[in-house]
C-alpha positions in Angstrom: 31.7 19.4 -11.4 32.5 15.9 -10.2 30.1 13.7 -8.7 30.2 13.7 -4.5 31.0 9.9 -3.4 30.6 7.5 -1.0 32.6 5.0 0.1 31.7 1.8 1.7 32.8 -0.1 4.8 34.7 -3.6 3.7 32.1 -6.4 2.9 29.0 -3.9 2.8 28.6 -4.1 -1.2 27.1 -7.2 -0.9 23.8 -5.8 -1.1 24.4 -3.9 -3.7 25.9 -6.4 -5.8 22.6 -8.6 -5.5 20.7 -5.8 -6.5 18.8 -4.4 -3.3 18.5 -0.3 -3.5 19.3 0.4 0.3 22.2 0.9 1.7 22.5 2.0 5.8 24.1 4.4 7.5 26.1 1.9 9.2 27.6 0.5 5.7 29.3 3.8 4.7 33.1 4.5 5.5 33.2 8.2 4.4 32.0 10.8 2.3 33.9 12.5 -0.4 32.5 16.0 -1.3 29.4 18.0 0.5 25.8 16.2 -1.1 23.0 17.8 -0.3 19.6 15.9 0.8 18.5 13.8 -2.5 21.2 14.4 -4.3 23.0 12.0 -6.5 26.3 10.1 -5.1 28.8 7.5 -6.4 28.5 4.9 -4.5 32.2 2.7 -4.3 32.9 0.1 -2.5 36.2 0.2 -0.3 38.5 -1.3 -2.9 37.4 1.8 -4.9 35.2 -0.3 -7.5 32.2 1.7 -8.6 29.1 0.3 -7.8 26.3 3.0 -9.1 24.8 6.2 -8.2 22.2 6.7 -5.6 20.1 9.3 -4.0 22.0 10.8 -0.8 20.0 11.3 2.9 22.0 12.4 5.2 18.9 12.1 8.2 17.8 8.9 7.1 19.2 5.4 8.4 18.8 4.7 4.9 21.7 6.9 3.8 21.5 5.8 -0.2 18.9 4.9 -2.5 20.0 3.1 -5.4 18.9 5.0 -9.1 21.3 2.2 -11.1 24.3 0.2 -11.2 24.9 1.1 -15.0 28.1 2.9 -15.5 28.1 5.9 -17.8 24.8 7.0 -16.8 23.7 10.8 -15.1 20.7 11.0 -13.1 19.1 14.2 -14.7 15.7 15.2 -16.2 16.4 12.7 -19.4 16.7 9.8 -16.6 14.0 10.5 -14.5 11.5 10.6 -17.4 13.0 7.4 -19.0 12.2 6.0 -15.3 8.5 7.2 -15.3 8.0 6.0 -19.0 9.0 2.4 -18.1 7.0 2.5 -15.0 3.6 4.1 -16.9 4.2 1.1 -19.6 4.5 -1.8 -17.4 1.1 -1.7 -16.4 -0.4 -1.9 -19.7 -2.5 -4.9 -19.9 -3.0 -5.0 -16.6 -6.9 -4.5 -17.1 -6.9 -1.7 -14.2 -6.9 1.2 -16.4 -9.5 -0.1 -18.7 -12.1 1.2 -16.6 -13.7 4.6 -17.8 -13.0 6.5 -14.6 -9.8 4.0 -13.9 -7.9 4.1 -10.6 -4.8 2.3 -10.3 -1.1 2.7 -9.1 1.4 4.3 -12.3 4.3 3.8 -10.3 5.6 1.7 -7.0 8.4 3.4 -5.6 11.2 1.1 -5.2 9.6 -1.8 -7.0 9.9 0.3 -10.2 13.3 1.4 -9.5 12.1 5.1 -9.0 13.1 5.0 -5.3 10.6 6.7 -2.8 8.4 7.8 -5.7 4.4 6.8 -5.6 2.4 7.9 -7.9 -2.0 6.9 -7.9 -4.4 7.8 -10.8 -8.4 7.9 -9.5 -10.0 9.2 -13.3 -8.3 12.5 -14.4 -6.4 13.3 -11.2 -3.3 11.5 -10.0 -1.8 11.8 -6.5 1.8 11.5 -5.6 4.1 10.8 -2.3 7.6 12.0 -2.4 9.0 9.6 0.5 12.6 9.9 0.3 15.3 12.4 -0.2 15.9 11.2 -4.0 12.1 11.9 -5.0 12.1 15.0 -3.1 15.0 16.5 -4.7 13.4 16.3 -8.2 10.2 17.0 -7.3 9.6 19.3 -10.4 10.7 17.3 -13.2 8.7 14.5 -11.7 5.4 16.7 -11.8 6.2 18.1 -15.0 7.0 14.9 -16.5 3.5 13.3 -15.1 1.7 16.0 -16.3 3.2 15.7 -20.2 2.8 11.4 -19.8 -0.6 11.0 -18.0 -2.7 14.5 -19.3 -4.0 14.8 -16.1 -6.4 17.5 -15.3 -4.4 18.0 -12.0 -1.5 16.4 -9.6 -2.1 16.5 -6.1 0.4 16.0 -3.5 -0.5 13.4 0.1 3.4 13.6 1.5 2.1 13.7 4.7 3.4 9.8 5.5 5.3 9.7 8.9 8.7 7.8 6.7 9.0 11.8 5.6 10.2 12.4 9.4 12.3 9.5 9.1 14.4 11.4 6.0 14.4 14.6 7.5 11.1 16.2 5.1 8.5 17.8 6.4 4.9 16.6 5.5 3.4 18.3 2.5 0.1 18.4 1.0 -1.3 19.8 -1.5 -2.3 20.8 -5.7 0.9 20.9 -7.7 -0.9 21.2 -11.0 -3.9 22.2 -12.4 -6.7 23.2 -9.5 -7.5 21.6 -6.4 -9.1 18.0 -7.1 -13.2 17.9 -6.2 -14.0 16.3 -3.2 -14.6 13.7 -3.5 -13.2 12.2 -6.8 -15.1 9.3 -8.7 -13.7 6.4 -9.8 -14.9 2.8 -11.1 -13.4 -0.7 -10.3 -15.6 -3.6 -11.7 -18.4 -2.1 -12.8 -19.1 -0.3 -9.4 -19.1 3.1 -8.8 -16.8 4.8 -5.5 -16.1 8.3 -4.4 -12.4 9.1 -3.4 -11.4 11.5 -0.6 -7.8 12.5 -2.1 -6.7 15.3 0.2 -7.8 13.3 3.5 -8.2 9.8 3.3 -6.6 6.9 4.1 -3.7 6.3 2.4 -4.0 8.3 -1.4 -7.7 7.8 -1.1 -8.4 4.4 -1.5 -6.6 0.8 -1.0 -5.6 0.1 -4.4 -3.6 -2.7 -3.8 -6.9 -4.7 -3.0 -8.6 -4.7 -6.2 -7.9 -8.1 -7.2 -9.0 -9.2 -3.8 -12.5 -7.3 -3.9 -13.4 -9.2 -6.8 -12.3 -12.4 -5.3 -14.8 -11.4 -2.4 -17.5 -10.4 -4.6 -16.8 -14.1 -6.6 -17.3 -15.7 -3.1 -20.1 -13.4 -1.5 -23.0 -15.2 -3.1 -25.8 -15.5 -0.4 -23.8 -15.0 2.2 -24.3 -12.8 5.4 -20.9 -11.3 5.5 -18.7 -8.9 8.1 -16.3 -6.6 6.7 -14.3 -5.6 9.8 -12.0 -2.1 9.0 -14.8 -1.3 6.3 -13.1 2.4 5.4 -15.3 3.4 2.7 -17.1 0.3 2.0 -14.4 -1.2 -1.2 -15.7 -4.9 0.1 -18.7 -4.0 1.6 -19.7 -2.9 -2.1 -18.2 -6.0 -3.7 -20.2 -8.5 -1.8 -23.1 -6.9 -2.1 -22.5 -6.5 -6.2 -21.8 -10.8 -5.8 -25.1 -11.0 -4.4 -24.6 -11.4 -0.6 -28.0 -11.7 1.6 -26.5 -8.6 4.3 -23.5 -6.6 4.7 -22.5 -6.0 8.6 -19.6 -2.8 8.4 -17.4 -1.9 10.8 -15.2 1.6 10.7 -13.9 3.6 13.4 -13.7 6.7 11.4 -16.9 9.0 11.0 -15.7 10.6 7.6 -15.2 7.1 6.1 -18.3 5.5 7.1 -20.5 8.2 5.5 -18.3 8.2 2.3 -19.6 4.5 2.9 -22.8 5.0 2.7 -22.6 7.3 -0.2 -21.0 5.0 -2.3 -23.0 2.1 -1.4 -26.1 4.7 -2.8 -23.9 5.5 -5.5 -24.4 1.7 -6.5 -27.9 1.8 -5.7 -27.3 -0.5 -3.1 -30.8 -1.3 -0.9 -30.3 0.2 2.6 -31.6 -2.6 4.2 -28.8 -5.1 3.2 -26.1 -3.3 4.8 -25.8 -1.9 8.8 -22.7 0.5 9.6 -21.4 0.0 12.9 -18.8 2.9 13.8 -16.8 2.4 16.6 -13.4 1.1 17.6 -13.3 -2.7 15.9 -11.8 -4.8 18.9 -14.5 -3.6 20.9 -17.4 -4.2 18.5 -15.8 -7.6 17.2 -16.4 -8.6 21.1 -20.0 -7.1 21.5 -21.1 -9.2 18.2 -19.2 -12.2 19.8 -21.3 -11.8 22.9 -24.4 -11.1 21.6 -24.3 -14.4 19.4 -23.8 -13.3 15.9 -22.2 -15.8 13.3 -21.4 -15.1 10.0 -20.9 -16.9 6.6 -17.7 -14.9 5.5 -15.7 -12.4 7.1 -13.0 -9.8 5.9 -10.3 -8.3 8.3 -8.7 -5.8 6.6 -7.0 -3.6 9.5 -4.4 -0.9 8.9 -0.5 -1.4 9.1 0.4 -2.4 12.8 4.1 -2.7 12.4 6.0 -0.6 10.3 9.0 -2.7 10.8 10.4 -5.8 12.7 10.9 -4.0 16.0 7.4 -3.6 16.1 6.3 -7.4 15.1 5.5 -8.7 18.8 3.3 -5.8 19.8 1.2 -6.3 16.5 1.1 -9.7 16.5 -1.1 -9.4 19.7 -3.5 -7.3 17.9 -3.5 -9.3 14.2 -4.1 -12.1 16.9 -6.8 -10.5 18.9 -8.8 -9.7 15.6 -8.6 -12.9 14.1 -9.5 -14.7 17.1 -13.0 -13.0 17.8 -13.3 -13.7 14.3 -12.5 -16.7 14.0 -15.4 -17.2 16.8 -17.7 -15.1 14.9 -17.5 -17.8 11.7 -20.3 -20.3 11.0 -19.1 -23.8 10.6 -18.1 -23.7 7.0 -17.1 -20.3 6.5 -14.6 -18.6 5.2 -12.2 -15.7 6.8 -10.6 -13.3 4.3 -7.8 -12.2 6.8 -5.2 -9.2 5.4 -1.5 -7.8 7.0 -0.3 -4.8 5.6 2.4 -4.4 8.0 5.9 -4.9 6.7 7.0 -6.1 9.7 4.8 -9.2 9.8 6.0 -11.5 7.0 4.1 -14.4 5.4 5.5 -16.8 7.6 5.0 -15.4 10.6 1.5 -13.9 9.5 -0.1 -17.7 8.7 1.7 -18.6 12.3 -0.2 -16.0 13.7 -3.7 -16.9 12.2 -3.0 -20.5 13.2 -2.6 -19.6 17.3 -6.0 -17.6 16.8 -7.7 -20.4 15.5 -6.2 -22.9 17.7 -6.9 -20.5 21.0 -10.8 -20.0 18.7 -11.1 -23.9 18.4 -11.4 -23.8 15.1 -10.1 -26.0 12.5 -9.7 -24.4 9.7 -7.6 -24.9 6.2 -5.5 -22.5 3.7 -7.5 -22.3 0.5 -5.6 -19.4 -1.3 -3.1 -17.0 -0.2 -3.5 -13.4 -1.5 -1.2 -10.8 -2.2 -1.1 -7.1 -3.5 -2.6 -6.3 -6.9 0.0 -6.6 -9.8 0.2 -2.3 -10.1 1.9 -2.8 -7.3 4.8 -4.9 -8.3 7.1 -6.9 -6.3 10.8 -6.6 -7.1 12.8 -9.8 -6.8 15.8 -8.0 -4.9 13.3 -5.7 -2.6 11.3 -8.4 -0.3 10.4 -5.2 1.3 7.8 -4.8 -1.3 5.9 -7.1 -0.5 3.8 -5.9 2.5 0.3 -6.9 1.7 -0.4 -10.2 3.0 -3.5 -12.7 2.9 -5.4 -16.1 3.1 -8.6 -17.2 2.6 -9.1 -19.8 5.5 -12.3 -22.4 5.7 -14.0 -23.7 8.7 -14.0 -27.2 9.2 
């Protein structure tokens, strides 16, 4: 049966030719044959020159996800495990899954040209995310596949992301192999000890993409009285305290997360006394510590996406600059602010412009020491900017 195709507007192969895997709804000039959602197309441009084959949504404003530009190729079981092979591989050496309970990421959708497909491992259980129409439609060779590669004990699915909607999926959750994980799941990361809620927290459980940047915080955290502001389930909080900080102030708005918290901070036998949880909403309690006084050595922000995309920037850039401003205020003379964006709409540039207004409107003076980024499991791709969402710096007080 030939391949269904899609033809291309005049001009709009330019992205493809510089290797970027999206292509719009707006870009396409017409569709020969009937795809169905995930499906594989041939993607031409409009002088009829074949550009590759891509995964077909018809809901989704990104109509086609490019699987390769190779001619000669079919996108079928052989292909998809090739794809998850090369993605498992890359991250050998990367230290992460040295650990004997190891949690890290096997495979970063786009990043590692499996489009839509993510795929975490916390100890014997991994936990996937079928975000667009491509990874949805081979769902099963995917879990088989994982299941032959990894050896897991069980594959868990957490589609319950909102960019499902977006492709015209509905959220799933759920065990897709082997029995429903234990709740929670251990892992280790450094040495230190952390209970995972797979099936309802944040996320796929846990922030792996910070790990590099917990240990920077437990390298700096030596005496210091420290605030970890969007705490979750303590992944800083933990590391400072490991680096020897005097006192741990947490702040987390969700009641399930701050007593996962506090259970891993026992699970590290952690003294009580060195750490106060604060639950409530973390504008309001950043303000209350402002106005009580408190000052702090070092201080984390680590708050959840606030703008999916760019149509969203100007409304999160008020609250990015809220937080860092009362913490800015919060910081000793000397101190340092760990300060994070996740939000893919809030670029570097724009993200350090933002931080600089706070500290100006703070009256602080302050300077760039480092700038942070995602941990390397999660791989940038030099033709997808887009993958590069997690955003940081380490500013000093002067």
């Amino acid at each position: 049966m030939d391949t269904p195709a899609v033809i291309l507007k005049p001009g709009r192969e330019k992205s493809v030719l510089r290797g970027h895997p999206w292509l719009f709804s707006g870009a396409v000039e017409r569709i020969e044959g009937d795809p169905a959602s995930g499906e594989t197309v041939a993607v031409r441009s409009s002088a009829g020159e074949y550009l590759g084959l891509a995964a077909f949504s018809p809901e989704s404003n990104i109509r086609l996800r490019l699987w390769t530009r190779v001619e000669g190729v079919r996108v079928d079981e052989v292909f998809i495990r090739a794809r998850l092979v090369a993605a498992l591989a890359r991250r050998a050496g990367l230290g992460a899954a040295d650990e004997p309970l190891a949690a890290h990421r096997l495979c970063h959708a786009e990043s590692d040209a499996f489009p839509g497909l993510i795929v975490d491992r916390y100890a014997d259980t991994l936990v996937v995310q079928f975000l667009s129409a491509g990874a949805e439609f081979w769902r099963e060779a995917i879990v088989t596949t994982l299941g032959e590669l990894t050896g897991a004990a069980r594959i868990y699915e957490r589609s319950d992301a909102e960019v499902r909607a977006l492709e015209g999926l509905e959220r799933r959750t759920g065990a897709l192999a082997g029995p429903e994980p234990e709740d929670p799941v251990e892992i280790s990361e450094g040495g230190l000890r952390f209970l995972v809620d797979v099936r309802g927290g944040q996320k796929t459980g846990f922030y792996l993409d910070q790990r590099v940047n917990r240990a920077l915080v437990r390298e700096m955290a030596s005496d210091c009285e420290l605030l970890n502001a969007f705490a979750y389930t303590g992944g800083f909080t933990a590391a400072a305290l490991a680096g020897g900080a005097r006192s741990v102030v947490s702040i987390e708005s969700s009641s399930e997360a701050v007593a996962l918290g506090e259970e891993n901070l026992r699970l590290n036998g952690f003294e009580p006394d060195r750490n106060a949880w604060i639950e409530g909403d973390v504008f309001a309690e950043l303000r209350t510590l402002r106005d009580r006084d408190a000052s702090f050595d070092l201080i984390v922000l680590d708050p959840p996406k606030f703008a999916a995309t760019r149509r969203q920037a100007e409304a999160a850039a008020r609250g990015y600059k809220d937080i860092n401003l009362y913490a800015l205020k919060l910081l000793r003379p000397g101190g340092t602010l760990v300060t994070f964006s996740c939000s893919g709409g809030i670029d570097r540039e724009l993200f350090q412009k933002i931080v600089a207004g706070a500290a100006a409107d703070a009256d602080v003076e302050g300077q760039i020491v480092r700038r942070l980024e995602q941990s390397p499991d999660h791989p940038v791709r030099l033709s997808y900017p887009e993958g590069d969402y997690l955003k940081g710096l380490v500013l000093r007080a002067i």
